[in-house]
C-alpha positions as CSV (number, residue, x, y, z in Angstrom):
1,X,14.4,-20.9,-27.0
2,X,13.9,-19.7,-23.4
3,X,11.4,-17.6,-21.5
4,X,12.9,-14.0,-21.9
5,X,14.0,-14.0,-25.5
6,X,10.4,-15.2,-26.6
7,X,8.6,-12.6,-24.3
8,X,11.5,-9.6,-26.1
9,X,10.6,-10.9,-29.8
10,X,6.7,-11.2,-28.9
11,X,6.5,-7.7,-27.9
12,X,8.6,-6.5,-30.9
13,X,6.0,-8.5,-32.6
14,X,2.8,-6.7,-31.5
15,X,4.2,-3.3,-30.4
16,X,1.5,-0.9,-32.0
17,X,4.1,1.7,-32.5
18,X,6.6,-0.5,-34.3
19,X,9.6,-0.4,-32.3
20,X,12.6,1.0,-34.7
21,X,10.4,-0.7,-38.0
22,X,11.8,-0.3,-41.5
23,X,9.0,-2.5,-42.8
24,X,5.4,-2.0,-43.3
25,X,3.1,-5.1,-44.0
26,X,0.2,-3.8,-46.4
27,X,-3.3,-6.3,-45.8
28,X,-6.5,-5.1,-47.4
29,X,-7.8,-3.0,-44.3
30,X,-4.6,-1.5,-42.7
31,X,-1.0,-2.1,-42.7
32,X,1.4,-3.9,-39.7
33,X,5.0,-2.7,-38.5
34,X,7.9,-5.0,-39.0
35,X,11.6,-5.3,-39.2
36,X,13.4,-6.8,-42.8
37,X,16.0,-7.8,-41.4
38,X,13.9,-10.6,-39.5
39,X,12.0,-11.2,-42.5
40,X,15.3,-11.7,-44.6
41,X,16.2,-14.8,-42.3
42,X,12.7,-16.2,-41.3
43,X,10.5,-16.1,-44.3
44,X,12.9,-14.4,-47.2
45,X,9.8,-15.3,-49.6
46,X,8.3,-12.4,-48.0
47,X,11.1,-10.4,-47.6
48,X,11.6,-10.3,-51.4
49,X,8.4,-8.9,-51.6
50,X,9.8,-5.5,-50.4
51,X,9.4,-2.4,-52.4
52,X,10.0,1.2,-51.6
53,X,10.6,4.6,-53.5
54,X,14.2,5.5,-54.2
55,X,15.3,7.5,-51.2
56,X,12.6,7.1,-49.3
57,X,11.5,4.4,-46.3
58,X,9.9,2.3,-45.0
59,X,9.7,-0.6,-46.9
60,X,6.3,-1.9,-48.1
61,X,5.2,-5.9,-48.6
62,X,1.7,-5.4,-49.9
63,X,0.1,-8.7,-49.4
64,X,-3.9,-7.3,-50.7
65,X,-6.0,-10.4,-49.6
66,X,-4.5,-10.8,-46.2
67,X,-6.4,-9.0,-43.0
68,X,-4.8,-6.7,-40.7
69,X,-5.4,-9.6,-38.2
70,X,-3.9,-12.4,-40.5
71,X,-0.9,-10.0,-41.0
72,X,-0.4,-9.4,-37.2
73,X,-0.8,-13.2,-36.6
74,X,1.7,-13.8,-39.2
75,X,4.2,-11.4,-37.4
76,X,3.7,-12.8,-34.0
77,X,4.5,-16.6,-35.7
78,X,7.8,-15.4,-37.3
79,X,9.2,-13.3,-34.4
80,X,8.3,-16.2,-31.8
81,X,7.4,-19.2,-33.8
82,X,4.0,-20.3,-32.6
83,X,0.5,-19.2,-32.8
84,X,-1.2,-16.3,-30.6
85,X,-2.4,-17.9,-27.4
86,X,-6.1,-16.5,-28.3
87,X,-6.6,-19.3,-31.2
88,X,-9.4,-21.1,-29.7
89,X,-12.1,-23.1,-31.3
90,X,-13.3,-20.7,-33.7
91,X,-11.9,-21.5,-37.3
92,X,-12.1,-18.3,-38.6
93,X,-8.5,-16.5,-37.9
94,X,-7.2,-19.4,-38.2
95,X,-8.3,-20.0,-41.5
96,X,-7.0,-16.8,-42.4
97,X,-3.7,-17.0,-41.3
98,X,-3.1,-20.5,-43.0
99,X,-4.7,-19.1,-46.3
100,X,-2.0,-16.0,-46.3
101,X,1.0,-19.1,-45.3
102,X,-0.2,-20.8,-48.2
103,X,0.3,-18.3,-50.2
104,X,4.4,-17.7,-49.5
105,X,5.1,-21.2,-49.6
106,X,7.6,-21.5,-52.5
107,X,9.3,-24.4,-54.1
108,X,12.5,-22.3,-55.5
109,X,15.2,-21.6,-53.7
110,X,15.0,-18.5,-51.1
111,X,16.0,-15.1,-51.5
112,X,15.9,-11.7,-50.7
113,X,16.2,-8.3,-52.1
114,X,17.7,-5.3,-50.7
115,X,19.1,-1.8,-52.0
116,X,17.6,0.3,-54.3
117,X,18.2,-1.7,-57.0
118,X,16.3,-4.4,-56.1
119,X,19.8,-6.8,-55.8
120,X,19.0,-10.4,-55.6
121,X,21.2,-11.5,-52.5
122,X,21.2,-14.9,-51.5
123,X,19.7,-15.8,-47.9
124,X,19.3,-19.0,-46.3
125,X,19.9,-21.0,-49.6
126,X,18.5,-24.6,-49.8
127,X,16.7,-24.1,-46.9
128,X,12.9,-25.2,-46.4
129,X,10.3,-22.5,-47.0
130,X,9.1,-21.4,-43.2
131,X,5.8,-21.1,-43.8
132,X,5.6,-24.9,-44.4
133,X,6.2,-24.7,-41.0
134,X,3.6,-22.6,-39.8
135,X,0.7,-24.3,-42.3
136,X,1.4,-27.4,-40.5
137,X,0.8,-25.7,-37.3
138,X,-2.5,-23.9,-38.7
139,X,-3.2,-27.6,-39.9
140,X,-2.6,-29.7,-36.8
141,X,-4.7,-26.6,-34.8
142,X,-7.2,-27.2,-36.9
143,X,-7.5,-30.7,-36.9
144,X,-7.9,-30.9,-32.9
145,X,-10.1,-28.0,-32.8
146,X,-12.7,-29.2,-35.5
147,X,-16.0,-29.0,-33.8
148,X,-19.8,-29.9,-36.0
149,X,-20.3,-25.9,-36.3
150,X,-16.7,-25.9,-37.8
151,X,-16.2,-29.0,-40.2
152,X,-17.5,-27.2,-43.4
153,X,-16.0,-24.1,-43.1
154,X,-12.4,-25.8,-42.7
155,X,-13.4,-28.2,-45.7
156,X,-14.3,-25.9,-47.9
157,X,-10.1,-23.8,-47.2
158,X,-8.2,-27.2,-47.2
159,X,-9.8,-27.7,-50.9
160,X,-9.2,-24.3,-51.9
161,X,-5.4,-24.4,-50.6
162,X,-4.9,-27.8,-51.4
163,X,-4.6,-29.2,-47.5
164,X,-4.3,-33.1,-48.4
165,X,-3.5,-33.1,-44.5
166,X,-6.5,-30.8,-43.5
167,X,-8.7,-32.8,-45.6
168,X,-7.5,-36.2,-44.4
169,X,-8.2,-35.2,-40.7
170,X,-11.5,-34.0,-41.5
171,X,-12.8,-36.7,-43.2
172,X,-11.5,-38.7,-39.8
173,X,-13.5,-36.5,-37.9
174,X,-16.6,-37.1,-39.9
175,X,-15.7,-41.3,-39.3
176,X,-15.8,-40.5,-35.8
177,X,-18.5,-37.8,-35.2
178,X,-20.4,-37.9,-38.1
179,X,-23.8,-40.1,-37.4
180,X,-25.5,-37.1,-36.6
181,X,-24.5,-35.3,-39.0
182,X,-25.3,-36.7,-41.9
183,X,-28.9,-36.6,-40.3
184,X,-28.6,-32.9,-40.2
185,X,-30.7,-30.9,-43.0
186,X,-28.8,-27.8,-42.2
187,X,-25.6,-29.5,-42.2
188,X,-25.9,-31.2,-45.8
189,X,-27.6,-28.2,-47.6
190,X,-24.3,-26.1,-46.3
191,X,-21.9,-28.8,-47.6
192,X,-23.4,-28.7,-50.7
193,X,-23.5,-24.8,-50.6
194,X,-20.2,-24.8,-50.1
195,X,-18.3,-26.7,-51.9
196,X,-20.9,-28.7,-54.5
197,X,-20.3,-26.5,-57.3
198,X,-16.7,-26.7,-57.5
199,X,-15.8,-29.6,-55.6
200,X,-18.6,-32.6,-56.0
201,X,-16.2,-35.2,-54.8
202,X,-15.2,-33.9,-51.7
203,X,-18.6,-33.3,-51.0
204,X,-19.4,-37.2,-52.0
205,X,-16.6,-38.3,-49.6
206,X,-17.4,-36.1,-46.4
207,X,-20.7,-37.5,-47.0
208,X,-19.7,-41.4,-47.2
209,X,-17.2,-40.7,-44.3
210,X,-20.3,-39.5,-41.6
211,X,-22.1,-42.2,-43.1
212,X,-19.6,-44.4,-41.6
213,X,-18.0,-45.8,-44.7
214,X,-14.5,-46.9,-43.8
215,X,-13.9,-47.0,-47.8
216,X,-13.3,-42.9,-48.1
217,X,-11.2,-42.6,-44.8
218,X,-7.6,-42.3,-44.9
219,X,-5.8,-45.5,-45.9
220,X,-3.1,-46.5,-42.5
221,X,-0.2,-45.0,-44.3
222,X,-1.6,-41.8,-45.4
223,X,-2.7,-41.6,-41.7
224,X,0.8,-42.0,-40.0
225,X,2.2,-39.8,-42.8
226,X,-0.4,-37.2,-41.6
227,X,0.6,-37.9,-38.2
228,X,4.7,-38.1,-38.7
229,X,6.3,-35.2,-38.5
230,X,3.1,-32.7,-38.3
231,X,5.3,-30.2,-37.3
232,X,8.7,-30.1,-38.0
233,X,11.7,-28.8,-35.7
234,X,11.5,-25.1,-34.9
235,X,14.7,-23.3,-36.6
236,X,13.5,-19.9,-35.1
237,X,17.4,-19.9,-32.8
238,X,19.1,-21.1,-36.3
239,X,17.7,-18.0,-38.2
240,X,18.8,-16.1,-35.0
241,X,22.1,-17.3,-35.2
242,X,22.2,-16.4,-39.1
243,X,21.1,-12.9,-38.2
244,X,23.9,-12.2,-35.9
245,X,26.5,-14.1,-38.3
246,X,25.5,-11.6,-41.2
247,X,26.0,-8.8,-38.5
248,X,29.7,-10.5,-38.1
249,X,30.5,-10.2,-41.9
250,X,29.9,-6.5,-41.5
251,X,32.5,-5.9,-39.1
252,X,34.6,-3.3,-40.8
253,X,32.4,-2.5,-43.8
254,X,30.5,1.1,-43.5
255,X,27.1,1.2,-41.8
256,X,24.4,0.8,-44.5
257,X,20.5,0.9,-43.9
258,X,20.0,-1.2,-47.1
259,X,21.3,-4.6,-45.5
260,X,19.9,-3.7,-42.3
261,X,23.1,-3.3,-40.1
262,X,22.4,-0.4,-39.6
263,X,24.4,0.6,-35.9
264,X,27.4,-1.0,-33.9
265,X,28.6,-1.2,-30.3
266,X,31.8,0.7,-30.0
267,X,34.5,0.7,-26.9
268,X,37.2,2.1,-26.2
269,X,39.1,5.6,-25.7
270,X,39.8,6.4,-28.4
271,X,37.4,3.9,-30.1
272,X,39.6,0.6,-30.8
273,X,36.9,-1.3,-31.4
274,X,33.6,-2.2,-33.2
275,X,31.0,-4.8,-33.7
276,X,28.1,-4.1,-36.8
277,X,24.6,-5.2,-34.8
278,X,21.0,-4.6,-35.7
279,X,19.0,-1.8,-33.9
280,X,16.0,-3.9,-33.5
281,X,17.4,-6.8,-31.3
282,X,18.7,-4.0,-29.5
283,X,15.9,-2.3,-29.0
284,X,13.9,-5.4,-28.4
285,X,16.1,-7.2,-25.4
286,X,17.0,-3.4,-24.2
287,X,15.1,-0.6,-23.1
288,X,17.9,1.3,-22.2
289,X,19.3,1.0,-26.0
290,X,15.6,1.4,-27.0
291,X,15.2,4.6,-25.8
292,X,18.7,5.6,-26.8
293,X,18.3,4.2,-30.7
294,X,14.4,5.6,-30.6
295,X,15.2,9.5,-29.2
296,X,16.6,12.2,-31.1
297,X,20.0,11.5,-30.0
298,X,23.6,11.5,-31.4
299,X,23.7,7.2,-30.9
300,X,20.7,7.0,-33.0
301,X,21.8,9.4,-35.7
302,X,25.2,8.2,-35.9
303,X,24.6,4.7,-35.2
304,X,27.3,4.0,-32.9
305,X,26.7,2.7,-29.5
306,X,29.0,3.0,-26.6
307,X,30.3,0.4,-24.4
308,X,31.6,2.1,-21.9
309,X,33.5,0.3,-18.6
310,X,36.1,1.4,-16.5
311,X,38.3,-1.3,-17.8
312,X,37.7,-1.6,-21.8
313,X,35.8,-5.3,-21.9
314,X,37.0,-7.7,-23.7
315,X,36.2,-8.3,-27.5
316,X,34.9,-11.8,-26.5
317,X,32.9,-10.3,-23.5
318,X,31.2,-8.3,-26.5
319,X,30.4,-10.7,-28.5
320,X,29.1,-13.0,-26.2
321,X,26.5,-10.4,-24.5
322,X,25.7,-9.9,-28.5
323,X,25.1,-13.7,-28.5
324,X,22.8,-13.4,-25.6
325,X,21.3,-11.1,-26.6
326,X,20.5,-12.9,-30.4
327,X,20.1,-16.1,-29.5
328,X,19.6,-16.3,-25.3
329,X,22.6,-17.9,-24.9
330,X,26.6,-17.5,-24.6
331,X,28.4,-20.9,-23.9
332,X,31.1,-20.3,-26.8
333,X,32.2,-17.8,-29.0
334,X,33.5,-19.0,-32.2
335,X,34.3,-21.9,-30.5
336,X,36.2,-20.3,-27.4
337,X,34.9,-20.7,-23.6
338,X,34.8,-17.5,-21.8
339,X,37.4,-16.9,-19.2
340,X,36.6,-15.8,-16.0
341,X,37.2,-12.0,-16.7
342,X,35.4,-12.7,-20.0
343,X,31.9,-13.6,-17.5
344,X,33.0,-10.3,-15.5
345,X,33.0,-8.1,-18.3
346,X,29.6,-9.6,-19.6
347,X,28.1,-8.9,-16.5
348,X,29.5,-5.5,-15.8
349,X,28.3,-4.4,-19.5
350,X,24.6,-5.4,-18.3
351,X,25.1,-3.9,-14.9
352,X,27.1,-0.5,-15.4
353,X,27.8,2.1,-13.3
354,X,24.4,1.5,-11.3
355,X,25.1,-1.9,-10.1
356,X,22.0,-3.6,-11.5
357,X,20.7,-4.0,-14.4
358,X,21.9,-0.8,-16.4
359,X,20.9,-1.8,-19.5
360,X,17.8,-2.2,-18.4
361,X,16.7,-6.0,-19.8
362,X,13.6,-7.4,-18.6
363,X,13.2,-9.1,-15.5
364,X,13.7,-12.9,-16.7
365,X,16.5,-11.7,-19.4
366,X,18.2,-10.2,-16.4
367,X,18.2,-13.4,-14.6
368,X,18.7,-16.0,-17.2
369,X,22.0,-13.3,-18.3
370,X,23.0,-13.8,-14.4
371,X,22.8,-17.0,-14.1
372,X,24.2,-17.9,-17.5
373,X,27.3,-15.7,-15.7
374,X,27.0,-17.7,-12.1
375,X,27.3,-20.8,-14.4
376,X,30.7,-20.3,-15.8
377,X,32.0,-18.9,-13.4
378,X,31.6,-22.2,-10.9
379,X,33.6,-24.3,-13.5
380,X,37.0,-21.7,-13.1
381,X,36.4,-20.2,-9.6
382,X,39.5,-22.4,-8.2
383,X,43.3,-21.7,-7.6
384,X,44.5,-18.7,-9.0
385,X,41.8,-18.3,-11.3
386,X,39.7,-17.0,-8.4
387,X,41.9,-14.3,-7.9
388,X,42.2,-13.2,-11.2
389,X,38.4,-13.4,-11.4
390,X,38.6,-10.9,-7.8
391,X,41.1,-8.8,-9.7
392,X,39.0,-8.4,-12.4
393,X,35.6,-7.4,-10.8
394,X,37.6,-4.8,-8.7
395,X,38.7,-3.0,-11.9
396,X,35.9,-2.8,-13.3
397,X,34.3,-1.8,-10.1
398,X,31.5,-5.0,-10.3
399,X,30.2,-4.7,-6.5
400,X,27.8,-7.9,-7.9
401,X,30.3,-10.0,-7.9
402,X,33.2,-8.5,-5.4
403,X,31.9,-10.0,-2.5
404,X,31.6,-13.6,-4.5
405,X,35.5,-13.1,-5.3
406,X,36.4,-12.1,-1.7
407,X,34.9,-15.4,-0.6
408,X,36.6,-17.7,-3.4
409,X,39.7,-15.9,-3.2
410,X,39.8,-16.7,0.6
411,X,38.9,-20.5,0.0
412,X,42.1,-20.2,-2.1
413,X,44.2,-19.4,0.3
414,X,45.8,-21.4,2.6
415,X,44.4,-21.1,6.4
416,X,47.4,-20.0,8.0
417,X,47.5,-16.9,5.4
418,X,47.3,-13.9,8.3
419,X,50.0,-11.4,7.6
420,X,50.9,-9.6,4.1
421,X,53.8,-12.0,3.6
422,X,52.0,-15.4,3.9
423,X,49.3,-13.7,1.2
424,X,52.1,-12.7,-1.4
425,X,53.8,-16.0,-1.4
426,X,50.0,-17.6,-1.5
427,X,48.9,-15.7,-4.7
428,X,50.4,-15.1,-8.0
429,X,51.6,-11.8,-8.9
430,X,49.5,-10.0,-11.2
431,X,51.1,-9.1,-14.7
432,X,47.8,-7.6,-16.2
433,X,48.3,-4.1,-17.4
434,X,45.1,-2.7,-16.3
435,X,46.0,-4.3,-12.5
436,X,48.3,-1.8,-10.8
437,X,50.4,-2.7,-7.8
438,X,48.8,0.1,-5.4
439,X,45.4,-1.7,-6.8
440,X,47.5,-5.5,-5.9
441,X,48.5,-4.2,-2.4
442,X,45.0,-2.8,-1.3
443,X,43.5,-5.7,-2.3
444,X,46.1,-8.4,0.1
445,X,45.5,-5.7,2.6
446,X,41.6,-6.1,2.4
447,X,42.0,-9.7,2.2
448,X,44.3,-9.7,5.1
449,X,41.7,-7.5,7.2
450,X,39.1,-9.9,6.4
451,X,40.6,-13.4,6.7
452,X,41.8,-11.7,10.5
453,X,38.3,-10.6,11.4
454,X,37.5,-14.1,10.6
455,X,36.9,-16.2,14.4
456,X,40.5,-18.4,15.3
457,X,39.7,-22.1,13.4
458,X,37.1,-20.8,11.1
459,X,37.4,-22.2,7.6
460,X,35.5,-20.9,4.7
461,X,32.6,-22.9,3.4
462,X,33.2,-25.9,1.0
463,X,31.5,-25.0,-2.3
464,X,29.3,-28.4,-2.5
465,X,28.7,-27.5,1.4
466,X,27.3,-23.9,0.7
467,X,25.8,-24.8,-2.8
468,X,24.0,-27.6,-0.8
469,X,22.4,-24.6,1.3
470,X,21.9,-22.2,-1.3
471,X,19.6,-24.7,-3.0
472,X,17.9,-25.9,0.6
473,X,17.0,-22.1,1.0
474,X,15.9,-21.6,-2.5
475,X,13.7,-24.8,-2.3
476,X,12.5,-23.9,0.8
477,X,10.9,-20.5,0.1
478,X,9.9,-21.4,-3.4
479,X,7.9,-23.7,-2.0
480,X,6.1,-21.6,0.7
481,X,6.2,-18.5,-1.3
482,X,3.2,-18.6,-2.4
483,X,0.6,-19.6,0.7
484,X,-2.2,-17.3,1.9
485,X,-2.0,-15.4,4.8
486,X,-4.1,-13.4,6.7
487,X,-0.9,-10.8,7.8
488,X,1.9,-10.1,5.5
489,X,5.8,-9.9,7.4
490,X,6.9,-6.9,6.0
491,X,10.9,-7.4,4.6
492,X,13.7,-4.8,3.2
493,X,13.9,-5.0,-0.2
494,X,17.5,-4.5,-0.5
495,X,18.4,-7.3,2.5
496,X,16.0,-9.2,0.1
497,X,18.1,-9.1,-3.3
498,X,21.2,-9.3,-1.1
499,X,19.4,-13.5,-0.4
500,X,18.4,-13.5,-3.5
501,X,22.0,-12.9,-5.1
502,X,23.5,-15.2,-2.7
503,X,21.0,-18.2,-3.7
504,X,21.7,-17.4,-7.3
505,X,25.7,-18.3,-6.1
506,X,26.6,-14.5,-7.0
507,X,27.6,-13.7,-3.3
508,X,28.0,-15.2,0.1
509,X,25.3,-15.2,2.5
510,X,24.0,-12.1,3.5
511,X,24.2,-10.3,7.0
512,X,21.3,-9.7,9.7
513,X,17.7,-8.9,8.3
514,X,17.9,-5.1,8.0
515,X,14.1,-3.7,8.8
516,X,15.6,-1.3,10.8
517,X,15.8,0.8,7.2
518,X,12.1,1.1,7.1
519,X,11.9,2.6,10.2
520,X,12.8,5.7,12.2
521,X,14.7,6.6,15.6
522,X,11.8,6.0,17.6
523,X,10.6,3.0,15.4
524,X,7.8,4.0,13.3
525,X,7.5,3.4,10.0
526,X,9.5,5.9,7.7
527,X,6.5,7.7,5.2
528,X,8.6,7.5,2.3
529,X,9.3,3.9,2.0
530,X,7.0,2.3,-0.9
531,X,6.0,-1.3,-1.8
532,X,8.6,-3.1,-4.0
533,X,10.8,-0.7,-4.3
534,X,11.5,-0.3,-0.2
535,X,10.0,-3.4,1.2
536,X,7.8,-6.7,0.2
537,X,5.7,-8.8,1.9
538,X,6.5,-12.6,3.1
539,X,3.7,-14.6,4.6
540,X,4.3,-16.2,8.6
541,X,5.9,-19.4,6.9
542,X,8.4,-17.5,5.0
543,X,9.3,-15.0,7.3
544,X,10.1,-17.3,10.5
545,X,12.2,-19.5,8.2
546,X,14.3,-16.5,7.2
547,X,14.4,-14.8,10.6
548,X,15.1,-18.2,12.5
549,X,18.6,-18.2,10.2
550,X,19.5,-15.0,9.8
551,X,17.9,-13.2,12.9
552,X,17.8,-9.2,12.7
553,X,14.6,-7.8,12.2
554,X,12.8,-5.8,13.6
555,X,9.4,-7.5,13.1
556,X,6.7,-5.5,11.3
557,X,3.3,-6.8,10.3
558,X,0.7,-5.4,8.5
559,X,-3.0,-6.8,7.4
560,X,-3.6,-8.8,4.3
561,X,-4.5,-6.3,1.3
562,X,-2.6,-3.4,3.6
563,X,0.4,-3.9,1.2
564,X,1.0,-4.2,-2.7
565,X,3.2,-7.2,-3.9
């Protein structure tokens, strides 16, 4: 799973206000907000737990022994499948969350309820119980945490759950560190506290084991069975792929609360076209759609959410942003590469009017979306597929990617392409209905105006030439990026996404460092401008580096700690 989908499902995962929850977990000192339809596909042993009043929600899973914190822990495992970064060596939570997985683990087949009925619906048949899963990861925490303070404590849970795997690694702990234990007064009489009444032999084998007797460890095989396989194989993006394949199978049927589809993306004028999601991965890679799906608006009330482009997208552009947005990823869809007006569509969806980011995903989805884009489009960027790629980002007004099309489109073209003529014969005609021949002719003319500004001899660029330079620059500042220095080189932000796009491969270089938009007529600094959003702050390395290739300016410098980046 990468970066950005595991940083959208953690804070789903421990938003205090329950982003858009249907669910509420029920522990013995407070209750936890959740989302079924996750719980349906991750743990469904949970999931059929789930009981409300007719006609009323949320949904409740009382689990009465668990804590608030066990519950939370649990939450965070099966939204992002792995344990909060704040386990350390104290037993205690972890304890608790491994007693509470215990408890779900089930031998029968999974399966969920839903409606008012309480209908049995099958989910995830045949497949292993999850919270196997996350007791092995309880286990094998554990195990490498165990410390002399610890030992009994964990004993006395891996007899009362049953841990054969808990109790085998303890007893090899004991083998290990145990000779001054078993010297320990306070250490025996808590042993025997602890687990003497009810379990004598465990106590008479932790006690042989610090003694050093070899007899009571684990035999080789049960010790490389302990070892193999500790934990298996996450299936967190195969439950992911589930949820967004039952949102496929409600295409067409009406919305319905009960099975958790419960909105759709809609495009079109009129409406052509719908596709049945789930609010809460929505809301969760979003905060544009969170906010719409959370307010008192007609999207959230109605449940339809518009797509709306000034070229309808494409259903496959849908669906793969809906992939990405599942599952971080959109390579295929059913089985289908994207085309290059596909990619365009994707992007101008995430984009919109604004030209960046309209839908508002966080920082590293953005990026990962961009350069999942950038990707496919290197592989069809050739021939005529680069001006149908230009055609396309035109339409639907994608100034992101124009200026990438302009410069593929004139790699295209033959050299000696300078008047309308030599274009038309160049390029294949355009039979797209949404492509209009007044749109056709502007665009040969703009073509035709830029290949002529273009100095006598000049020939664009070879991609492996300027993808060689792109990843110079890149490696270059990445590497520096991050020294001290004593004055910060002050830099427009806008002339620094316009680099920042080109070494992403979404645009040719850019033009002359533009500083001169910080400042006024006479050349002080305009009082307006703000960190981040106006300008940042490069240290001496960077800034040189930058100005020595792209010149401009003009130079501003300001103190260390003068400036937030």
């Amino acid at each position: 799973m990468n970066q950005a989908l595991h940083d959208d499902l953690q804070a789903l995962a421990v938003s205090d206000e329950g982003l858009l929850s249907d669910t509420l977990l029920r522990g013995r000192n407070g209750d936890i907000h959740a989302h079924l339809a996750l719980l349906e596909v991750r743990c469904p042993q949970l999931a059929e737990k789930a009981v409300r009043e007719r006609g009323r929600s949320p949904w409740t899973i009382s689990l009465p022994e668990a804590s608030v914190e066990a519950l939370r822990h649990l939450l965070l495992y099966l939204y992002t499948d792995g344990l909060p970064s704040s386990f350390d060596e104290n037993p205690a939570p972890v304890l608790d969350l491994l007693a509470v997985a215990g408890s779900l683990v089930s031998r029968d087949p999974p399966c969920a309820f839903s409606g008012e009925g309480r209908i049995k619906k099958s989910r995830l048949a045949k497949s292993p119980c999850e919270m196997r899963r996350l007791c092995a990861l309880c286990e094998h925490h554990l195990c490498a945490s165990l410390t002399q303070d610890t030992v009994v404590d964990v004993l006395k849970t891996a007899m009362k759950i049953g841990s054969k795997k808990l109790e085998n690694g303890i007893y090899q702990f004991l083998g290990k560190a145990g000779n001054e234990l078993i010297k320990s007064v306070s250490f025996n009489q808590s042993l025997f506290a602890a687990l003497g009444s009810e379990h004598p032999e465990a106590v008479a084998r932790a006690v042989s084991a610090a003694a050093g007797s070899t007899q009571v460890l684990p035999s080789e095989s049960e010790s490389d069975a302990s070892q193999s396989n500790v934990v298996s194989p996450s299936k967190l993006l195969r439950h992911l792929t589930t949820l967004l394949e039952a949102s496929r199978e409600a295409d067409g049927a009406p919305l319905d609360l009960d099975s958790r589809i419960d909105c759709r993306v809609c495009w079109g004028v009129p409406v052509t076209s719908q596709l049945a999601v789930h609010r809460c991965i929505l809301a969760a890679r979003s905060a544009y759609f969170a906010r719409m799906l959370s307010a008192p608006m007609r999207e959230s009330s109605s449940g339809h959410i518009p797509i709306t482009l000034p070229v309808d997208p494409s259903s496959a552009a849908v669906n793969a942003l809906l992939r990405y947005l599942y599952t971080g990823t959109f390579v295929e869809v059913d089985g289908q590469h994207l085309t290059a007006c596909d990619l365009v569509d994707v992007l101008s969806i995430v984009d919109g009017p604004g030209g960046r980011n309209f839908l508002q995903l966080s920082q590293k989805a953005y990026s990962r979306v961009r350069e999942l884009v950038v990707a496919g489009l290197d592989l069809k960027m050739h021939g005529n597929h680069s001006m149908m790629f230009l055609r396309r980002s035109i339409a639907q007004q994608s100034t992101t990617l124009q200026s990438l099309g302009f410069e593929a489109a004139l790699q295209a073209c033959k050299a000696e392409c300078r008047n309308l003529d030599s274009f038309k014969t160049c390029i294949d005609r355009a039979e797209e209905e949404w492509w209009t021949p007044a749109m056709e002719h502007k665009l040969l003319v703009e073509l035709l105006g830029r290949r002529c500004a273009m100095p006598t001899g000049y020939e664009p660029q070879p991609q492996a030439r300027m993808a060689a330079r792109r990843k110079e620059e890149y490696d270059f500042v990445t590497l520096h990026d991050t020294k001290p220095s004593e004055v910060w080189y002050v830099i427009c932000t806008h002339w620094l996404d316009t680099w920042k796009d080109f070494v992403r491969g979404l645009r040719g270089p850019p033009d002359l460092i533009t500083n001169h938009r910080l400042m006024d007529a006479s050349g002080s600094p305009l009082p307006d401008k703000e960190p981040l959003k106006d300008f940042r702050g490069l240290n001496f390395v960077v800034w040189r580096y930058l100005h020595a290739r792209y010149g401009g300016g003009p130079e501003i410098k300001r103190p260390a700690g003068s400036i937030r980046l």
